[in-house]
C-alpha positions in Angstrom: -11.9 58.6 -24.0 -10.8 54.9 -24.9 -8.0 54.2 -26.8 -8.6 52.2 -30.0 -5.8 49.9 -31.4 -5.1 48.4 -35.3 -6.5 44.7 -35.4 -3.0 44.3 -37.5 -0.1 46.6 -36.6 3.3 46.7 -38.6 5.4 45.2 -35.4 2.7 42.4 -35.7 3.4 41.5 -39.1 6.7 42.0 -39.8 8.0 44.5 -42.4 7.7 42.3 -45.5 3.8 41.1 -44.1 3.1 45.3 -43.9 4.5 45.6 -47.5 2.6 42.7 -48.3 -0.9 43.7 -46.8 -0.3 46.9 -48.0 0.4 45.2 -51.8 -2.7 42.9 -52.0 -5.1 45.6 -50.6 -3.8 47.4 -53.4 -4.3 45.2 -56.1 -8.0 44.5 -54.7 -8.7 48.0 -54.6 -9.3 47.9 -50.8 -7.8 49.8 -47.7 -5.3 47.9 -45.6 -8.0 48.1 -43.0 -10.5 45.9 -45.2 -7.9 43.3 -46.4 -6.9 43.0 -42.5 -10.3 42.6 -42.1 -10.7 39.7 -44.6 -7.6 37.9 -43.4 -8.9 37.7 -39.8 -12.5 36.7 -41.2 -10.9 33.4 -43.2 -8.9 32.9 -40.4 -11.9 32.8 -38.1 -14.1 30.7 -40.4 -10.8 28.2 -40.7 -10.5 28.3 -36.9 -14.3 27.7 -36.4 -14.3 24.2 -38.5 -11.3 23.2 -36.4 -8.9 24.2 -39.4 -5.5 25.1 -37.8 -4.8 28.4 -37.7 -2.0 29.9 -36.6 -2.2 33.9 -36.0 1.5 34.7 -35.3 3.7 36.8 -37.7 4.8 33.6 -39.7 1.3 32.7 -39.7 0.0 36.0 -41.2 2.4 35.8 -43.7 1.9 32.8 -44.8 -1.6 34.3 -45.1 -0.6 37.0 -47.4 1.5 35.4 -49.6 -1.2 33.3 -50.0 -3.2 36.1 -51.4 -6.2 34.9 -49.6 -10.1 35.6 -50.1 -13.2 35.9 -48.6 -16.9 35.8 -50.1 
């Protein structure tokens, strides 16, 4: 049996990104999972039409703070 890890773990985000994921999915009515989810979807689509996107800690909560959404 394989192992399954988060996409988006606590130790990757940093206490204050957690709180913050944790916050937005929240106020969107969502589960953690599904706002992770978005946030590495808009990253994606930014990365994909040569946007730069940077998906380290600072960069994911930038992300957050940012309150970000996608359709």
């Amino acid at each position: 049996m394989s192992t399954v890890r988060p996409v988006l773990t606590e130790y990757d985000l940093g206490i204050a990104g957690w709180r913050a994921l944790h916050e937005l999915a929240r106020q969107r009515r969502r589960s953690p999972r599904d706002q992770a989810l978005q946030l590495v979807r808009y990253a994606l689509y930014h990365a994909i039409n040569g946007d730069d996107v940077e998906l380290s800690q600072l960069g994911l909560d930038t992300l957050l703070r940012a309150g970000v959404e996608v359709a």
